[in-house]
N, C-alpha and C positions, 0 to 999 in steps of 0.2 A: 044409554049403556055406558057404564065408567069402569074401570078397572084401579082398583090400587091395591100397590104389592111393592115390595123390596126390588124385585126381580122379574122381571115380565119381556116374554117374548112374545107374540099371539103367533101364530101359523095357522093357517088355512088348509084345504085340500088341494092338496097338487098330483092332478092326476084321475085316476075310480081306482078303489080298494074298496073292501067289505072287513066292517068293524062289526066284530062280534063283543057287546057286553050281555052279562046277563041272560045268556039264553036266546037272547035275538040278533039277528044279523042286519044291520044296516049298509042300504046299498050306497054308496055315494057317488054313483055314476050320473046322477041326477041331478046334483047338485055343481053350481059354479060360484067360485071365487067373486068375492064382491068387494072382500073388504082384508086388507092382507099388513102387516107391518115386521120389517125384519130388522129394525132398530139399526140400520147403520148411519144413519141420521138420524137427526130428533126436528120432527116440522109441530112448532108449539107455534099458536095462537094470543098474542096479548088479550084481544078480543072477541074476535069470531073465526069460527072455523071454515069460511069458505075458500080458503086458499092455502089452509091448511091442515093436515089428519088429526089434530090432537089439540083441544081447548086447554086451558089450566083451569077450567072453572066445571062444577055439574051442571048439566042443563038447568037447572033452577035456578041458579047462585047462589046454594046456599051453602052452609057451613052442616057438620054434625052435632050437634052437642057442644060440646066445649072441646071439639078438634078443629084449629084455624090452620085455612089453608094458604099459603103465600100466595099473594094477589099476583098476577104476571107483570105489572107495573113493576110493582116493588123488584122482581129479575132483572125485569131491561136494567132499572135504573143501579144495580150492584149487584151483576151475574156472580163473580166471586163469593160474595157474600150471602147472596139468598137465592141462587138454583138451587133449588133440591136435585135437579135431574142429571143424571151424565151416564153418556151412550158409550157405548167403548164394545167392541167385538161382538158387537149384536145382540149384546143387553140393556138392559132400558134398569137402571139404577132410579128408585127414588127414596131420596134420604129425608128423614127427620130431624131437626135440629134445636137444640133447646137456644133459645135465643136470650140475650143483653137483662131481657125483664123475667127470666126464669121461664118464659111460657117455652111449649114447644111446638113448631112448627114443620109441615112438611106437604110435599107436593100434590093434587093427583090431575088426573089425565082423565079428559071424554070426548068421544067422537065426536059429539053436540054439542054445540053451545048454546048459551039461553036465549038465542032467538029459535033455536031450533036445525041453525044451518050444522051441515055438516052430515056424519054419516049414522043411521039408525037402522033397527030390525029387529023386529019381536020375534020374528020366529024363524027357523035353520038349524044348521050342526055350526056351532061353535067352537073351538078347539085352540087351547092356549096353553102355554109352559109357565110356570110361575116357580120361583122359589121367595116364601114367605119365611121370617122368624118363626122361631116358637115363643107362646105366649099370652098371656089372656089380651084380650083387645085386640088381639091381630083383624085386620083385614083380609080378604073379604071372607 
């Protein structure tokens, strides 16, 4: 599971309420908190995500296309210069930046890393705040 966005809070359920979409009512008294992030910190991984919630890498390691993601190396070694990320009042900012060789580069974020350590789940109520651009190519 990855998420990438301009803007990204995730929330969980806190609590039982009954969510009506669609004509159906879901109970959520059923369900518990497993996996929760209110971004007043930022805990990134170089490597693995065992000690921390959030890889810079997809569980694969791969790239999309001709979208390159900044290595978490390349951060340690010039935070100023190549985070994408910055947390501030419980937003999870991640910027894209055209870089020195005209490419452009930008961060994402997954619970997994490509050994597989870290946090996963196929199936549940999911629930997250996002503010994305407008625009063709947007993610997700």
């Amino acid at each position: 599971v990855w998420l990438s966005a301009v803007s990204i809070c995730l929330i969980s359920v806190a609590g039982c309420k009954q969510l009506k979409a669609s004509g159906e009512t879901l109970n959520l008294c059923r369900y518990k908190k497993v996996f929760f992030d209110d971004f007043n910190d930022l805990s990134v991984s170089p490597s693995n995500n065992e000690k921390f919630r959030w890889s810079a890498h997809t569980p694969w390691n791969g790239d999309f296309g001709d979208a390159q993601f900044i290595n978490p190396i390349d951060i340690y070694a010039d935070p100023l210069k190549n985070d994408p990320f910055i947390v501030k009042d419980g937003i999870l900012t991640i910027r894209a930046r055209k870089q020195e060789n005209g490419k452009w580069t930008s961060g994402l974020l997954s619970s997994a890393d490509p050994t597989t350590a870290g946090f996963s789940q196929m199936y549940g109520y999911f629930e997250a705040r996002m503010k994305l651009p407008p625009g063709p190519g947007v993610w997700p």
